[in-house]
N, C-alpha and C positions, 0 to 999 in steps of 0.2 A: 504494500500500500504506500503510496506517497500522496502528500499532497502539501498545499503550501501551510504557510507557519500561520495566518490568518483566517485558513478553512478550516485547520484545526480548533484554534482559538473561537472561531464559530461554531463548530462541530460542540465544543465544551460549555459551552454559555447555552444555545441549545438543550442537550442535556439537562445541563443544571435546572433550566425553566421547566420543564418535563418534570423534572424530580420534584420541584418545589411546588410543582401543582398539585401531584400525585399526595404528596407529603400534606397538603393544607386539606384535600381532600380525605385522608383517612382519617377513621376512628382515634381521637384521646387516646392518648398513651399516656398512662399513671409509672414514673419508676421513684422509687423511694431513695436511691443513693444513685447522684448526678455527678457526673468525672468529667472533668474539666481541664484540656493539656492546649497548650499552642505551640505554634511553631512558625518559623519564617520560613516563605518560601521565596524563589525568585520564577513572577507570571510574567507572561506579555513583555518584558524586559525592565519590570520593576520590580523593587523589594517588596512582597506583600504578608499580609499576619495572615494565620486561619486558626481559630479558637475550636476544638473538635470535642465536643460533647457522647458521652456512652452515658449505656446505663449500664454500674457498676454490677450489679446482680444477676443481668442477661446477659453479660459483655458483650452489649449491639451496639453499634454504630446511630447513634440519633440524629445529627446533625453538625454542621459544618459552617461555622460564621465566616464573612473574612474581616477579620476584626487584626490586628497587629496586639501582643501582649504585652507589649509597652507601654498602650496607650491604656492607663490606668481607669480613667472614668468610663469608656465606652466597653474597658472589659466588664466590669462591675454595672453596666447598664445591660448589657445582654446579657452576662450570666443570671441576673434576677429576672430576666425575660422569657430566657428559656426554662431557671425551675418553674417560673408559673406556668409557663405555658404544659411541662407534664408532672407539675405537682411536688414537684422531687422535695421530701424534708430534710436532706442531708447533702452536702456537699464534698467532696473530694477532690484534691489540688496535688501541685506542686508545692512546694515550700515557698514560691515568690511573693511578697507584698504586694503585688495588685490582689490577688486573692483576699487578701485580709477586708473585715466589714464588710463584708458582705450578707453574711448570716452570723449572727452570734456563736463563739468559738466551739460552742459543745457541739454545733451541728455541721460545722468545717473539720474535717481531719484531712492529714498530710497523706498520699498516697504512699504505702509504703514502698510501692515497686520504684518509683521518684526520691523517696529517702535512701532508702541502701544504694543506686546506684548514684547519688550523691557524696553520700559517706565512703563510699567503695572511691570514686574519685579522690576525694579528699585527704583517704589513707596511703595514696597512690602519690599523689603531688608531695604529701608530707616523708615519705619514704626518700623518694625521688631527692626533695633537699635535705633530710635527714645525711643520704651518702653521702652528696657533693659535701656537706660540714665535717666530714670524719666520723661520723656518728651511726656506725656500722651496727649498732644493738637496736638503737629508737627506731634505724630504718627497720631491720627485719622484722619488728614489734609491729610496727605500718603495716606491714607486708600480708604478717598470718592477722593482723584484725582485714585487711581487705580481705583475702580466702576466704575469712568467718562469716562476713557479710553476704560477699558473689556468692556464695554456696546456697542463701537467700534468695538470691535475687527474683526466679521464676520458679519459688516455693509457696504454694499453699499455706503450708506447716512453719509459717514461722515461727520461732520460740517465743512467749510468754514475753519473756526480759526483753528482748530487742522490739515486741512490738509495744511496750510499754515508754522504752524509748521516747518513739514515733509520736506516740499519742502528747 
């Protein structure tokens, strides 16, 4: 298949309206725990955001803002727009401050799949300057808490203590 780089970008806007017909036309969808992640992408030859919402408990695909995660107020305007819109009482983030205020803390929690591989980074860059200082112990110390973590990472079964962490 070929075709040009603006039949495509038609071809996809297309789509998208299709989808977003289909989508206003179904049945209410109620999910009770809304996950919340963005990402930068680069469209049409610009930097652009897209806020991707699931429903933690189906782990389905709900919808797809293009919203930039930077942009603090207009995250915090959609994310209150899409739990109304399927009810969700809880929310699920990344660790970033745009997420904050949005819903009162007891009903935001940090994703934990977003935390370990966080912390797993962190143990990683901390090892990493650990060596270059001489500090051959602190780094391998880095080294087996990342192991401990990534051994986490695409675990149902997290332990107790590390999901308490989290919370």
């Amino acid at each position: 298949w070929k075709g040009s780089k603006s039949s495509v970008e038609r071809d996809v806007a297309q789509a998208g309206q299709k989808a977003k017909a289909l989508h206003t036309q179904a049945p209410a969808m109620h999910v009770h725990i809304l996950g919340v992640d963005g990402t930068g992408a680069r469209m049409a030859g610009q930097n652009a955001g897209l806020l991707f919402f699931v429903d933690i408990e189906r782990q389905q695909l709900l919808c797809v803002e293009p919203v930039k995660e930077t942009d603090t107020q207009r995250v915090r305007q959609h994310v209150r727009r899409v739990m109304a819109m399927f009810g969700a009482a809880q929310l699920r983030t990344d660790e970033l401050g745009v997420y904050d205020h949005i819903v009162a803390e007891p009903m935001r929690q940090v994703c934990i799949a977003h935390w370990l591989k966080s912390k797993c980074k962190r143990a990683w860059d901390l090892a990493r300057q650990f060596r270059v200082d001489g500090m051959l112990y602190e780094a391998e110390t880095m080294l087996e808490l990342k192991a401990l973590l990534h051994r986490y990472r695409h675990s149902p079964d997290v332990p107790a203590e590390i999901e308490r962490l989290v919370r």
